[in-house]
N, C-alpha and C positions, 0 to 999 in steps of 0.2 A: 792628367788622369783624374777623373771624379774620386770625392771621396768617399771612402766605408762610410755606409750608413752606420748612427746609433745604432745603439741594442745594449740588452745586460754583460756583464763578463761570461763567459763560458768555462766551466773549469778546466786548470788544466791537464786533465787527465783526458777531457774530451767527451764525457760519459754522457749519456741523453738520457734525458725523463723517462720515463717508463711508457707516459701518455703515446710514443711512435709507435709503440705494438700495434695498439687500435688496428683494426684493418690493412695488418702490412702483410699478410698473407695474398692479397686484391692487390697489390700494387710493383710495379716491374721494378728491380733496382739498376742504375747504373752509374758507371763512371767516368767520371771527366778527368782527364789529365790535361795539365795547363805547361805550355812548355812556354817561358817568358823569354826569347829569343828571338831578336832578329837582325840580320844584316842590316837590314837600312831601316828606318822609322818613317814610316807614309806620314807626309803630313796631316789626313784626314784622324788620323789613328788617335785613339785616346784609353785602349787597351792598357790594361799592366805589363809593357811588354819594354826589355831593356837591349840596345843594341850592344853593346858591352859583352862581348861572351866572356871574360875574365872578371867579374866581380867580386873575386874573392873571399876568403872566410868560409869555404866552402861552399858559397853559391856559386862559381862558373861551370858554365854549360859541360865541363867536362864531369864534375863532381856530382852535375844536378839527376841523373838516374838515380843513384845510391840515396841522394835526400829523399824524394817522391818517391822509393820504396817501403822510407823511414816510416811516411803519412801511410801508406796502403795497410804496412802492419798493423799501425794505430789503430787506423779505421775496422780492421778487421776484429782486431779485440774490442772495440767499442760497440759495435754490431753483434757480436756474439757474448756480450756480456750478461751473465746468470740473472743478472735482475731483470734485463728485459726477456730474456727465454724465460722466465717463468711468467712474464704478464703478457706473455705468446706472441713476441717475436719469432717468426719461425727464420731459417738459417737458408735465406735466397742464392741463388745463383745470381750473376750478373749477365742480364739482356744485352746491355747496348755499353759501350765503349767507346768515348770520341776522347780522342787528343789534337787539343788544339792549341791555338797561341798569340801572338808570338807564329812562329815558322817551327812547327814541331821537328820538321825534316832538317833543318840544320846540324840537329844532334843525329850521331849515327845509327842507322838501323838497330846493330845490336841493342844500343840503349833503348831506344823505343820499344826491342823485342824485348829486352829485360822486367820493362815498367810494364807492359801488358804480359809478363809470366808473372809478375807478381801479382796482378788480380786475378789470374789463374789460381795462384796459391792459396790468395785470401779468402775466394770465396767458390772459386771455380765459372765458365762459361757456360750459359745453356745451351742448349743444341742450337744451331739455327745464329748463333749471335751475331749480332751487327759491331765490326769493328774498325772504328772510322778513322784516319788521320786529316789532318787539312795540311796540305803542301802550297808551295808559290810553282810555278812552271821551271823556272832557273833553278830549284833546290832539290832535282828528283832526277834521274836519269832511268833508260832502261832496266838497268843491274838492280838499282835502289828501291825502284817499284816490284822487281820479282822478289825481290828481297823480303820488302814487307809484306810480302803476297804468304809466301814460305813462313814467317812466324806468327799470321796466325792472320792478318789483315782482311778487311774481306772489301775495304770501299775507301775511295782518297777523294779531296773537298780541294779542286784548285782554287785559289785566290786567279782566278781570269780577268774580272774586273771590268776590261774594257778590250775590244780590239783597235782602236782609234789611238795611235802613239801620243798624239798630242793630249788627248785627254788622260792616259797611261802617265804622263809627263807634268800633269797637273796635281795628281795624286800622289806624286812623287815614287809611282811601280818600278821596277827597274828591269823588269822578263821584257823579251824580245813576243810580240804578242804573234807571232810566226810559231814559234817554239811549241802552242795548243796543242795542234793537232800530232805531233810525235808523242808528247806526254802523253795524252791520249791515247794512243795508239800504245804505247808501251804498256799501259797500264791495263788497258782490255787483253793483252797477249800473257801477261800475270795473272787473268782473274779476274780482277780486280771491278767492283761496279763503281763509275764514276761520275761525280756533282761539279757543278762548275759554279763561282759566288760572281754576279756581276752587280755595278752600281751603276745605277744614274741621276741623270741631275748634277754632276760636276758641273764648275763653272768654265763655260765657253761650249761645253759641249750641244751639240745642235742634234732635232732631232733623227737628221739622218748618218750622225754617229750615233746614234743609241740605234738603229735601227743596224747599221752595220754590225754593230756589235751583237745585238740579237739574232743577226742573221750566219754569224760567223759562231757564234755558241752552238747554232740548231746544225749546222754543220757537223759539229762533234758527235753529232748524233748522243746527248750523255742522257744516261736513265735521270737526272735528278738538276735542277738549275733552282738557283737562289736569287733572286733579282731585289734588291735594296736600295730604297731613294736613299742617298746621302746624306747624312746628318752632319753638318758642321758644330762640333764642339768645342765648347770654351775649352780654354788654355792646350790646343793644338796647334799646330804651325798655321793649319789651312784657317782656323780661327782668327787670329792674329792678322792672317791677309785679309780679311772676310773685314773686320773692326778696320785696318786702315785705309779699305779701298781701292786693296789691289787686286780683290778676287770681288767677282757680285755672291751675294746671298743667294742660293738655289731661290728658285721662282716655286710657289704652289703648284700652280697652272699646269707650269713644264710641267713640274715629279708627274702632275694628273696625267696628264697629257702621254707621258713616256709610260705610266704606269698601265693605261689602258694599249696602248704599244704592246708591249710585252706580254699582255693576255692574247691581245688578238696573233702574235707571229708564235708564240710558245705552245700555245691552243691548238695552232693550226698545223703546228709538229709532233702531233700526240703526245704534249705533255698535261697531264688535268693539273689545276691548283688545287693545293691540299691546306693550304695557311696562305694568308695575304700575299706574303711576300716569296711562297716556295709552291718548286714545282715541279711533278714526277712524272716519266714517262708511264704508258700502259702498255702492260704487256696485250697477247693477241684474246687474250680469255676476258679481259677487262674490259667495261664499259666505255664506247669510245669519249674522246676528249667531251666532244660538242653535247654529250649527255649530260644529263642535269646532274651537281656534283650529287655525291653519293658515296659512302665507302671512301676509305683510303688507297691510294693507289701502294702496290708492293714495293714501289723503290723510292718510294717516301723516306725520310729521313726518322728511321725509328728512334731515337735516341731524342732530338730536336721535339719528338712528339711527347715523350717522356714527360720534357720540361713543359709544355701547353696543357699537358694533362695532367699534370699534377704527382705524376708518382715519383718516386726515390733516386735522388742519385746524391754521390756524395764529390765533390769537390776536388781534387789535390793539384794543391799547387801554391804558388804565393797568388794571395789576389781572390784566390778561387771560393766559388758558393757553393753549398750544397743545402741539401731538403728532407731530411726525413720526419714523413708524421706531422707536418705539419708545424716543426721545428726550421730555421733555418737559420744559418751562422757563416758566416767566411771568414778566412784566412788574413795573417798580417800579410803586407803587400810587397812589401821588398825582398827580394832573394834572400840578401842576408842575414835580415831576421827570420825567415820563413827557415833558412836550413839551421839557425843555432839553436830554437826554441826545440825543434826536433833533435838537435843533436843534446841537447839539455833534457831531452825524454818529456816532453811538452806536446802537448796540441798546441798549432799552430793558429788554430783560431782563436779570434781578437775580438769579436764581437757575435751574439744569437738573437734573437727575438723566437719566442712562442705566440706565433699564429692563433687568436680567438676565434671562433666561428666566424664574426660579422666580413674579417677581412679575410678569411678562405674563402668566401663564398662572394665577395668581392674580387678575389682574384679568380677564383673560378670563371665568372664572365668575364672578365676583362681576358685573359686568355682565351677560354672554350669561343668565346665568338669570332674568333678569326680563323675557326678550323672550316674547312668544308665539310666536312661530318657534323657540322652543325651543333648547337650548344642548346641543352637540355634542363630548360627553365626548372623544371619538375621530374626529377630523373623519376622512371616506373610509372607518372599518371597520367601520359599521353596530353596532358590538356597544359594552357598558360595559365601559370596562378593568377589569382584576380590582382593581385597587386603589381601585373606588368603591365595588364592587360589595356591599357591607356597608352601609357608607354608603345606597346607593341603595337597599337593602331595606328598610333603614328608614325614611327617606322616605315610601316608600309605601305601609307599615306603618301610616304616621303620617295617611297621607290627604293627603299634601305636592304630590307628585310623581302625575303621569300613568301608568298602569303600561304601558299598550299605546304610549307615546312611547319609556319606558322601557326596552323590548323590542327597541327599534333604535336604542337607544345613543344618546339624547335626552334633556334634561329638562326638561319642560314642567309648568310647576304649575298645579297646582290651583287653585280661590278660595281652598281654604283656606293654600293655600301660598304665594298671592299677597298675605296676610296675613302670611304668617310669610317673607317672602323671604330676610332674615336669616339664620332658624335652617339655613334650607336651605341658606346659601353657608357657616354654622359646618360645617355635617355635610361636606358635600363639602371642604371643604381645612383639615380636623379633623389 
C-alpha cells in the first residue's frame, strides 16, 4: 500500500480554517464511505483494504458501521461549526454518495443502510441524489440488491474486470464471470442504475480477450463502464511477479492499442466518453455517441465528477481523503487506529495540507483536461491566455488538442490526446 503523503498535523478536534467558506455556496458536497474489507486480496490491489474481517479493537467488519457513524457525526459538527457559518459557510445538503472499498457489500445491507442514514442525519440528501455502492458479482444476490434499492441506493459499481477466466485468474478475481449478467439483471428489476469497472493490459492477456471482454460488458447493456489500463504497483503481489519474471510488464503499445479498442466498441454501443478512462450511456434526447463530445452525459458518474471538478466531499474511513476549500487531509490508515482515535473523541485524520493558488490551478488542469467537457484555460473570457498560447499550438500541431474547442479558450483532446493525456498536462504547466 503507498504511503500518506506529508502534510501539517491536523488538529484533533478536526476543525478547518475559516479560508473553506470562500465560495462553498458554488460548490457540490459529497461523501465517500471506505469500507476496508475484502475476502480475498487481488494481487493487482494496493488499496487500504484488509482481508481480515476480525481485526479487532473495535475495527472488525462487524463493529465497523458504528465507527464510520462516529466520523459522519465529527464531520458534521466540523462542517456546521459557528466559526465557519459566520465567514459564510452555508449548511449543504449532500449530492453524491459513493461507498467503496475494499467490497463494501461484504458488510450487511442494513449496515451500509445505517452509514448512509447517518449522512441523511448529518446533513440531509438533495433531491435527485446519486447514491452509489461498488459490489464484486459473488458478493450481491437478488434479495441484497432490492435491499439496497429500499434504503435508499440509487446505482451499484461492479468490480467486472474481465470476462476471460484466465485473465480473471491472473488478477487473482475469484466471481464466476457467467454470474454478470444475473447481477445485472437483478439490479435493473430494483431500480437500480448500473456501472461495470473493466481493466486491461493484464499480463497474458491478448487483444481478442480484451475485445471479448468489451464485447461481453456492451451485452449488459449498463448506463455507465469504466475501463482502466492496469497499473502494477510496487509492493503488491502482481509487483513482486512483475520484479522476478514471472508476470511481463504491461506493454505501452498494447494499453494504446486496447485503449483505442474500447473507444471504438463502447462508442459504437452508445456510450459517449465523459473522462479518459469513463464512459456513459446516452439516453434518446442526448446527443448521439459519434458527436463531437460535448455536455456530460446523465448517467455519468456524478460523484467521480465531483472529484475532477474540484468540489467538496469529505472522506470517512481509515485511509480516506477528503477536500474542503481547497484544504485537504486524510485519515490514519489502519482500522484499528482509525476506530480508537474516534472512540478517544478524536479526528482520525493524520495528516492536511492547505492548497496555495499555484497548485489549485495546477490541479485544476491536470484534472479538468481529461474531462470531455473540456477544461477552461480562462473561465468567462472565451479566449487562451497568452501564456499557453504556445503551448496550445503545439498541442494541436501534435494532433492532441481540439482546434475549434481551442478557438474559445477550451481544451478538449483528441483520441489521440486521450492517450497521451499526460504530455498534454507537461505542455500546459511546462
Amino acid at each position: 500500500m503507498p504511503a500518506l503523503p506529508d502534510g501539517e498535523t491536523p488538529p484533533d478536534s478536526g476543525a478547518l480554517p475559516e479560508s473553506v467558506a470562500a465560495g462553498a455556496a458554488a460548490r457540490a458536497l459529497g461523501v465517500y464511505l471506505h469500507v476496508p474489507f475484502c475476502r480475498v486480496r487481488c494481487g493487482y490491489c494496493d488499496f487500504n483494504t484488509y482481508t481480515n474481517a476480525e481485526l479487532g479493537g473495535g475495527a472488525s467488519a462487524a463493529a465497523y458501521a458504528d465507527t464510520a457513524l462516529r466520523e459522519i457525526d465529527l464531520a458534521a459538527g466540523v462542517l456546521a461549526d459557528p466559526a465557519l457559518a459566520a465567514a459564510g459557510m452555508p449548511q449543504r445538503q449532500v449530492s453524491t454518495v459513493f461507498v467503496g472499498g475494499g467490497t463494501p457489500t461484504m458488510l450487511p445491507v442494513a449496515d451500509l443502510a445505517r452509514m448512509l442514514d447517518g449522512v441523511r442525519r448529518a446533513w440531509g440528501l438533495a433531491p435527485g441524489a446519486e447514491v452509489t455502492t461498488e459490489a464484486n458479482p459473488d458478493s450481491v444476490d437478488a434479495a441484497s440488491l432490492a435491499e439496497l434499492a429500499e434504503a435508499g441506493f440509487t446505482r451499484v459499481s461492479f468490480g467486472m474486470q474481465s470476462a476471460v477466466p484466465s485473465v480473471l485468474a491472473t488478477l487473482d478475481r475469484t466471481h464466476d464471470p457467467a454470474r454478470l449478467p444475473d447481477v445485472v439483471a437483478w439490479a435493473r428489476q430494483a431500480g437500480l442504475d448500473v456501472s461495470v469497472d473493466l481493466i486491461y493490459g493484464t499480463p497474458g492477456e491478448s487483444l481478442d480477450d480484451w475485445r471479448t471482454s468489451l464485447d461481453a460488458a456492451v451485452a449488459l447493456e449498463p448506463d455507465h463502464v469504466s475501463a482502466y489500463a492496469l497499473v502494477v504497483e510496487p509492493g503488491t503481489k502482481m509487483g513482486a511477479q512483475v520484479r522476478r519474471g514471472m508476470l511481463p510488464m504491461p506493454d505501452d503499445d498494447d494499453a494504446a492499442a486496447k485503449y483505442e479498442l474500447a473507444d471504438e466498441v463502447l462508442t459504437a454501443a452508445g456510450l459517449r466518453w465523459y473522462e479518459v478512462s469513463n464512459f456513459a450511456r446516452l439516453d434518446d434526447d442526448e446527443a448521439p455517441a459519434s458527436a463531437p463530445a460535448g455536455g456530460t452525459p446523465r448517467h455519468a458518474s456524478r460523484h467521480n465528477l465531483s472529484y475532477w471538478r474540484e468540489q467538496d466531499w469529505w472522506g470517512v474511513g481509515p485511509g480516506a481523503h477528503s477536500h474542503v476549500g481547497g484544504v485537504r487531509w486524510w485519515n490514519v490508515k489502519h482500522p484499528r487506529a482509525y476506530a480508537l482515535r474516534l472512540e478517544q473523541g478524536h479526528s482520525p485524520a493524520v495528516g492536511r495540507e492547505v492548497l496555495d493558488d499555484g497548485t489549485r490551478e495546477l490541479e485544476r488542469i491536470m484534472l479538468g483536461v481529461r474531462l470531455a467537457e473540456g477544461l477552461d484555460l480562462a473561465p468567462g473570457t472565451g479566449a487562451v491566455p497568452a501564456r499557453y498560447r504556445s503551448a496550445v499550438a503545439d498541442l494541436i500541431g501534435q494532433g492532441l488538442i481540439d482546434f475549434a474547442a481551442a478557438r474559445h479558450g477550451r481544451i478538449v483532446l483528441t483520441l489521440k490526446g486521450r492517450l497521451l493525456a499526460d504530455a498534454v498536462v507537461r505542455a500546459l504547466t511546462a
